[in-house]
Every structure is written in C-alpha cells, then in structure tokens.
N, C-alpha and C positions, 0 to 999 in steps of 0.2 A: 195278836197278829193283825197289820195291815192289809187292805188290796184295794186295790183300784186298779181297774176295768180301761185299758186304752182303745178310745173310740173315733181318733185320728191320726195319722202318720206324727210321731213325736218329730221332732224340729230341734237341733241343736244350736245357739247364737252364744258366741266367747266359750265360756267352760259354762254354761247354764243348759239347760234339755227344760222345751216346753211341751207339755203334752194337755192331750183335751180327752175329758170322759168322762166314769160314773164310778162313784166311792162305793166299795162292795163292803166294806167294812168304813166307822168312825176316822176319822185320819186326824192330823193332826201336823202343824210345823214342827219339824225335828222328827219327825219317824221318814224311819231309814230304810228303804226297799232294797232286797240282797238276790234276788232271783226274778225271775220274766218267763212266764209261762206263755207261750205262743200258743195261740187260738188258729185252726183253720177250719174251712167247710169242706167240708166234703160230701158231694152229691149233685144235683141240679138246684138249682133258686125256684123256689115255687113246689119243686117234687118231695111228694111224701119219705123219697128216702134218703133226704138233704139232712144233714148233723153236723154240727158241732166238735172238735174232736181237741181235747187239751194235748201238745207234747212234752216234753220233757224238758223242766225248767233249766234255765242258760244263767250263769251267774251275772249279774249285777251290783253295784254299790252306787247307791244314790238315795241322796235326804232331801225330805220335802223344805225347801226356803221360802216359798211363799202359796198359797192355797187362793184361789179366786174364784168367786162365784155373786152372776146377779149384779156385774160392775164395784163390788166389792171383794174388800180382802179378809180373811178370816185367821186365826189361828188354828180351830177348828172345827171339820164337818160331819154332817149325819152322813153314817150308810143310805143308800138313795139319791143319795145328790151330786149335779152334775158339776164339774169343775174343771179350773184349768191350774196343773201346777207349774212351778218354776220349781225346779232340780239340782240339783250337782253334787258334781261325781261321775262314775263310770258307767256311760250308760250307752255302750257299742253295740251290746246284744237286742238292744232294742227292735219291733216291728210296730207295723201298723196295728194288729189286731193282736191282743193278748191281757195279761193282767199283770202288773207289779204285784209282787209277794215280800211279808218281811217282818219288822218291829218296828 
C-alpha cells in the first residue's frame, strides 16, 4: 500500500495534478492512488482539545509520473520524505489537507 500526506492545496495544469507533502509510506513512479482520505481539525489551534479527525475516503484515480525532491527527480522515495508529485488522472475529490491511499 501507498500514502502520501498532502501538505498544500493540490493545483491542477492540462490533465497533470501537482501536489506538495510528506511520503507516509515508500512510493514510487507508477503507483497508483485509488482513494483520498480528507483530514480536518477539529477544536481550537493551541487547545488541549484540538484533534485531528480522518473522514471517509472519496474515490480517486491517479498515478504517480513524476516524484521530486531536493531539485531532483527520483523514481523512488523513503517514507519520511518530503516531496512534490506530478499526477494524472482523476483527481476531483481532491482537498487541501488529507492523504492519498492506494498501490
């Protein structure tokens, strides 16, 4: 299984989706994200009963084209590391804050 962690409003140019974040799992060019788990907070910023809360994954299809990190281009990444991908495919359900899920 794939994931990565989107950690700025993904951006759509031609049929391509760029997105910026943090690999939760190894990735790799050619793995294929099928679901989009939207992340919200819930609570105040700063207050102890401020959370995190996953909802219910929204279909997508979309395969990694290209991986970037460090002004470099990669085939592929560690879990841990931050990256920007290039995409395509169906990627409507997209938010700001959430994680790609997949193979």
């Amino acid at each position: 299984m794939a994931e990565f962690g989107i950690a700025h409003e993904p951006t759509k140019k031609g049929n391509e989706w760029h997105i910026v974040g943090r690999c939760v799992t190894d990735i790799h060019v050619g793995d294929r994200f099928t679901k989009f788990v939207p992340i919200r907070r819930v609570g105040e910023p700063g207050s102890e009963n401020m959370n995190f809360v996953r909802d219910d994954a929204v279909p997508i299809d979309l395969t990694i084209v290209q991986i970037t990190a460090y002004r470099k281009t990669f085939d592929v990444l560690s879990a841990g590391m931050t990256a920007g991908l290039v995409l395509r495919g169906d990627g409507d359900n997209l938010a700001i804050s959430g994680s790609l899920c997949g193979s």
